[in-house]
C-alpha positions as CSV (number, residue, x, y, z in Angstrom):
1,X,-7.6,31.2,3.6
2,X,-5.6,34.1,1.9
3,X,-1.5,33.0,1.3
4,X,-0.8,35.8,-0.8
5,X,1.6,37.3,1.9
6,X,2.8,33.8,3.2
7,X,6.5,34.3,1.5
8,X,8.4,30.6,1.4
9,X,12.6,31.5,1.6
10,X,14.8,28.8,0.2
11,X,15.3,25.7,0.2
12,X,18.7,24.1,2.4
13,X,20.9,21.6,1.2
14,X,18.3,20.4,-2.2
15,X,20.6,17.3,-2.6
16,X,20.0,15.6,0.0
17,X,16.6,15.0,-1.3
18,X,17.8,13.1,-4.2
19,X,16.6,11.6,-6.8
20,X,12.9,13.6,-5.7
21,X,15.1,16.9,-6.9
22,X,17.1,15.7,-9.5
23,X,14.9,17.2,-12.1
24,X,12.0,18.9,-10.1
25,X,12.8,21.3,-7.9
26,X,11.5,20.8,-4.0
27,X,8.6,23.5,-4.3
28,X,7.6,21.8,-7.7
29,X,7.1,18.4,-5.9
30,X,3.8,16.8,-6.3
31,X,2.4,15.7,-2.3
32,X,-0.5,16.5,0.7
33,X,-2.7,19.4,-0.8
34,X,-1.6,19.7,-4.2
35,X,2.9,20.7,-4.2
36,X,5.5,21.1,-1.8
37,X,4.8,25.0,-1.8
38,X,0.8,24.3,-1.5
39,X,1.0,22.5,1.7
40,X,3.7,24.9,3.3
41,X,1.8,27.6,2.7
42,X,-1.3,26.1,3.6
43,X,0.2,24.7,6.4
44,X,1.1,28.2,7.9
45,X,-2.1,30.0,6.4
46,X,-3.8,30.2,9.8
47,X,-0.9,33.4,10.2
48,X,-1.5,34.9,7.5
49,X,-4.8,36.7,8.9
50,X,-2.3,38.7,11.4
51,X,0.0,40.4,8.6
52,X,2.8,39.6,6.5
53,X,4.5,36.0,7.1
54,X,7.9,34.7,5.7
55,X,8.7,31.2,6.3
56,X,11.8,28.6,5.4
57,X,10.2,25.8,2.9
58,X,12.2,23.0,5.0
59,X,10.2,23.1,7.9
60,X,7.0,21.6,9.0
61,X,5.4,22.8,12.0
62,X,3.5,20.8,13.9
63,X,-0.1,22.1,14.7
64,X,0.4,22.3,18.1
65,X,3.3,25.0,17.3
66,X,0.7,26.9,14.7
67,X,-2.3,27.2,17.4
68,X,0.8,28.9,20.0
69,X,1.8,31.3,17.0
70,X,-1.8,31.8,16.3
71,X,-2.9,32.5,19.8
72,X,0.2,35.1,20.4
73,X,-1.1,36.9,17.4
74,X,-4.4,37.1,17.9
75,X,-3.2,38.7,20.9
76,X,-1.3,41.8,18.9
77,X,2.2,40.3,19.9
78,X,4.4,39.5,17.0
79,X,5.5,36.0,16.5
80,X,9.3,34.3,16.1
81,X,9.5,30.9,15.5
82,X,13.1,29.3,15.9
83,X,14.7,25.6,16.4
84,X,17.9,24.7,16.4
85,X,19.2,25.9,13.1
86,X,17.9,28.8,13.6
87,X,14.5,31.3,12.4
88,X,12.1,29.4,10.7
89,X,9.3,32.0,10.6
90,X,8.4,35.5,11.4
91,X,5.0,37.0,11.4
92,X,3.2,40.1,13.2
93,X,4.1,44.1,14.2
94,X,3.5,44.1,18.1
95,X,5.8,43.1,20.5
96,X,8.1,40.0,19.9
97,X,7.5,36.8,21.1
98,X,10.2,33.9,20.5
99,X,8.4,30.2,20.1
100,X,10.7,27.6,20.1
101,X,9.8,24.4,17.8
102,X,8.1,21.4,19.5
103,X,9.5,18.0,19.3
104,X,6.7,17.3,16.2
105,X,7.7,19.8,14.4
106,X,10.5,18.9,12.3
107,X,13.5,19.8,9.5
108,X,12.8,18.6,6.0
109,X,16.1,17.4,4.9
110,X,16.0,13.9,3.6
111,X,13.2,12.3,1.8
112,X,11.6,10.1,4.5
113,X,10.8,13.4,5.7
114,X,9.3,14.3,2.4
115,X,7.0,11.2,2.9
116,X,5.9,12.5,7.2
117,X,4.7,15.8,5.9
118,X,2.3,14.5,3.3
119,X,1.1,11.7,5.8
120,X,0.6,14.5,7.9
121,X,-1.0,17.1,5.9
122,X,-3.4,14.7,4.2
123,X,-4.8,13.6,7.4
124,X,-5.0,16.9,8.6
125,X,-7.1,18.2,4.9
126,X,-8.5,15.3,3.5
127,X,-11.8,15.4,5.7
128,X,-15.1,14.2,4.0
129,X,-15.4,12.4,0.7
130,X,-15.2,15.0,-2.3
131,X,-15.9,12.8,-5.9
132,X,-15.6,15.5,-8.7
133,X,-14.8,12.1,-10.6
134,X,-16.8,8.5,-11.0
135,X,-17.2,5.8,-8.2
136,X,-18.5,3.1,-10.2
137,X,-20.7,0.1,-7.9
138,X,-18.9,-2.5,-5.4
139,X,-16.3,-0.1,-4.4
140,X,-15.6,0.0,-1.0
141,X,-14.1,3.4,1.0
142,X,-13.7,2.9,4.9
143,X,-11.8,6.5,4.9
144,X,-12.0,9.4,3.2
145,X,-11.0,10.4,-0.8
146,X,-10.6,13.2,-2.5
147,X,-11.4,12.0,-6.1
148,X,-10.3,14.6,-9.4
149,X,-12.0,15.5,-12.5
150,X,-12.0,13.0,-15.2
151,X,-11.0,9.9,-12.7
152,X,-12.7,6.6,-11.8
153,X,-12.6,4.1,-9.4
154,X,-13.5,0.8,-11.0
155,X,-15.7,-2.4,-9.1
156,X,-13.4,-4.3,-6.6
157,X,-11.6,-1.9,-4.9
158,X,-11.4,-0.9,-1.3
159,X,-9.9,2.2,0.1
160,X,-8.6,2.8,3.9
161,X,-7.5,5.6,5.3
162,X,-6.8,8.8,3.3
163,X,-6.4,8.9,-0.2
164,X,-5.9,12.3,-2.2
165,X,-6.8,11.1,-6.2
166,X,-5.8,14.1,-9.0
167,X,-7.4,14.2,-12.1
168,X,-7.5,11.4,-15.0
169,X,-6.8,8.6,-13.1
170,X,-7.6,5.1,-13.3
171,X,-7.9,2.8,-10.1
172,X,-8.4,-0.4,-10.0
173,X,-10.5,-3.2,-11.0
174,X,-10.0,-4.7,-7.7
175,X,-6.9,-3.1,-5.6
176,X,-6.3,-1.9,-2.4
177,X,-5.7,1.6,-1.3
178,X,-4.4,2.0,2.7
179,X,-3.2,4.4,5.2
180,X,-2.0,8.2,3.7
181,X,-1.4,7.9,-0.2
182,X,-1.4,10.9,-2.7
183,X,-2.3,9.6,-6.0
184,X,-1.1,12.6,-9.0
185,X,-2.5,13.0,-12.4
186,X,-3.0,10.6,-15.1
187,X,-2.0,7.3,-12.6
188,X,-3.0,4.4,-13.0
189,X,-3.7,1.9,-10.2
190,X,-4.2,-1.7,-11.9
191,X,-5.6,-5.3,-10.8
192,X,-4.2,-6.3,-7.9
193,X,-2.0,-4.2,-6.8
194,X,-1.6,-2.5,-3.2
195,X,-0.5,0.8,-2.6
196,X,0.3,1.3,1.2
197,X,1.0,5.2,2.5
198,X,3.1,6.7,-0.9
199,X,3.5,9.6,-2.6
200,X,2.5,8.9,-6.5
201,X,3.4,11.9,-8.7
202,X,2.2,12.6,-12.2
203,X,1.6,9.7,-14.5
204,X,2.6,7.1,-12.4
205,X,1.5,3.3,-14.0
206,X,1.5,0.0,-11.5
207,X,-0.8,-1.6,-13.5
208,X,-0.7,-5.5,-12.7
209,X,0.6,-7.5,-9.0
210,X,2.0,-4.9,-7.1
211,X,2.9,-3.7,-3.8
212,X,4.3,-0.4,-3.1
213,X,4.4,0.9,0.4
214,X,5.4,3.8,2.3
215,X,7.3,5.3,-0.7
216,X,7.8,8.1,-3.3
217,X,7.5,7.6,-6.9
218,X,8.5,10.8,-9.2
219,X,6.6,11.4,-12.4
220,X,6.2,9.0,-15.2
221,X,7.2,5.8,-13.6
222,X,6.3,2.4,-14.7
223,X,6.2,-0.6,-12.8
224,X,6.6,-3.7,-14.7
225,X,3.8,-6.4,-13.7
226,X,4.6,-8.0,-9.5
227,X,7.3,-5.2,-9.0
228,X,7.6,-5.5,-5.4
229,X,9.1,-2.4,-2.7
230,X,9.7,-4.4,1.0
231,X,9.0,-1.7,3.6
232,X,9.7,-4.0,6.9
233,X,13.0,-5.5,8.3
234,X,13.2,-9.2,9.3
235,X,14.1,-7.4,12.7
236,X,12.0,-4.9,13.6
237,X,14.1,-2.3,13.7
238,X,14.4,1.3,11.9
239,X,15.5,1.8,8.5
240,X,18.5,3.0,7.3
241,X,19.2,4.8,3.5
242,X,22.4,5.7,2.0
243,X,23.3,9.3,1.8
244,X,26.9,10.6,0.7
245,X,28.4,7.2,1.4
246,X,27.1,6.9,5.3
247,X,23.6,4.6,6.3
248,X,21.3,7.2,8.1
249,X,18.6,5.9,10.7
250,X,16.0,7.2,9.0
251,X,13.5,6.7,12.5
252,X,11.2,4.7,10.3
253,X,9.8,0.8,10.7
254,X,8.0,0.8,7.8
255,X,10.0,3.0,4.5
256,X,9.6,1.5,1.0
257,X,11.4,3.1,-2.1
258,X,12.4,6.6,-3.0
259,X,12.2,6.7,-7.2
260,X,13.2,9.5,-9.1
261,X,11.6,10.3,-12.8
262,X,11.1,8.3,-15.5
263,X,12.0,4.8,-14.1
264,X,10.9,1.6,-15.3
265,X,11.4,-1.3,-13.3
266,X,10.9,-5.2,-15.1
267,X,8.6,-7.6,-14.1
268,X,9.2,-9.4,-10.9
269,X,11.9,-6.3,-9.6
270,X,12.2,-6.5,-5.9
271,X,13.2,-3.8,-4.5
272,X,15.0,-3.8,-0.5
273,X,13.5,-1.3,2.2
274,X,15.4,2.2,1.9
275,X,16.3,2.0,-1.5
276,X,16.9,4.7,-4.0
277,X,16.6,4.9,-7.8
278,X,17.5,7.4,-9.3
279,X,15.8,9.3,-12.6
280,X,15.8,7.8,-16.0
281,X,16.9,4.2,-14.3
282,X,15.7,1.4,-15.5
283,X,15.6,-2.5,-14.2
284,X,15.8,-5.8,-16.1
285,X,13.1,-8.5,-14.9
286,X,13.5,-10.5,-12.0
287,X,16.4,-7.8,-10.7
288,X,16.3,-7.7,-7.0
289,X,17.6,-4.0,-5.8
290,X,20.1,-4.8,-2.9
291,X,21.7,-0.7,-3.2
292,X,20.9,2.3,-4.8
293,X,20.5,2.8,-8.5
294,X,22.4,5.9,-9.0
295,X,23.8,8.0,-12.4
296,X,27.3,6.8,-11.0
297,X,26.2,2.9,-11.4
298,X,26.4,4.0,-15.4
């Protein structure tokens, strides 16, 4: 579909997305169909056939709340989309009509929320296997992969779910890919490790005994050899993550780690559920990560 007239309007409060924004702005983030702004506008492109459409970048409709806009369109109303903080998007010429936002459709303002919209959007895009890549033999896919130019998928390993592979990657021999997981440029995805529902941006390396689930990891992170993110508490309950000094329910069982850029954990790191690292961080081996890692633990 055209987005040429789909116009994105700021971004909120960008640091409450820390570390993702510390050095990449929230557009610029790597996630669901390609960036942040890719799967917003793609997200809303449906619209975009009716006229001109400007929309907020920190919200993601749910599609419920796109077919409603759609259908008032199509028939020659125009559309305003509002929740609680206010407009979120505007589209059409005919008379107004004022949709409220369901209870799927949500704010973007932390970065657990970051981590629902590309679970959403890539089982929403990622239909049919697509290898512009090489699937070399015994590899297993009970799912469905987009696979980039230039990348391979070595013998050994087996892929669940959805997994959106860019360009120049190398997975495996014998790993396990599972649930949602959006694998940038230039990763690589080594013996034995499990990646479990994350975000992986550009140039990411877990080469060797790892498990990294329901996370975010910025661009050109290395994980030293059994670096471990827990994702589950002992006692079932939600997650909480430190933001400007107060533990936020999250609304999450299962969160990992968020990582900023250029981090490079030591062998054996451990890292507890809801942790933060911050960019250009790095750990010493066998350092278990009980709090964040930010610029002010300098």
């Amino acid at each position: 579909m055209n987005t040429a007239n789909i116009e994105i309007l700021p971004h909120g409060d960008v640091a409450l997305l820390e570390p993702l924004t510390c050095k990449c702005a929230p557009l610029d983030l790597e996630l669901g169909t390609g960036t942040w702004r890719s799967t917003i506008l793609d997200r809303w492109a449906p619209l975009s056939e009716f006229g001109a459409v400007r929309v907020v970048s920190d919200f993601w409709p749910s599609a419920a709340l796109i077919e409603q806009a759609k259908n008032a369109l199509a028939a020659g109303q125009s559309v305003t989309v509002s929740d609680a903080d206010g407009v979120v998007a505007e589209c059409g010429a005919g008379n107004s009509v004022a949709l409220t936002a369901d209870d799927a459709s949500f704010r973007i303002v932390y970065p657990w929320h970051v981590l629902k919209m590309n679970e959403e959007c890539l089982a929403a895009t990622v239909l049919e296997n697509k290898f512009e890549g090489t699937v070399r033999e015994r590899v297993t896919i009970d799912g469905t992969v987009f696979l980039g130019e230039g990348s391979v998928i070595l013998p050994g390993v087996y892929i669940e779910g959805v997994a959106r592979i860019g360009k120049n990657c190398k997975i495996g021999p014998n790993c396990y890919l599972r649930g949602n997981n959006f694998i940038g440029d230039k990763c690589h995805i080594g013996q034995a490790v499990e990646i479990k529902n994350c975000v992986l941006m550009t140039h990411v390396a877990a080469g060797h005994l790892s498990y990294i689930g329901d996370s975010i990891v910025c661009r050109n992170v290395n994980f030293g050899a059994g670096t471990i993110t827990s994702n589950f508490r002992h006692d079932g309950k939600n997650h909480r993550s430190m933001v400007n000094g107060c533990l936020l329910d999250t609304g999450r069982r299962k969160f990992g780690a968020i990582i900023g850029e250029n981090v490079h954990t030591g062998i054996h790191t451990a890292v507890y559920p809801g942790r933060k690292i911050w960019a250009d961080m790095s750990t010493r081996p066998g350092d278990v990560i009980q709090r964040d890692l930010t610029r002010r633990d300098d």
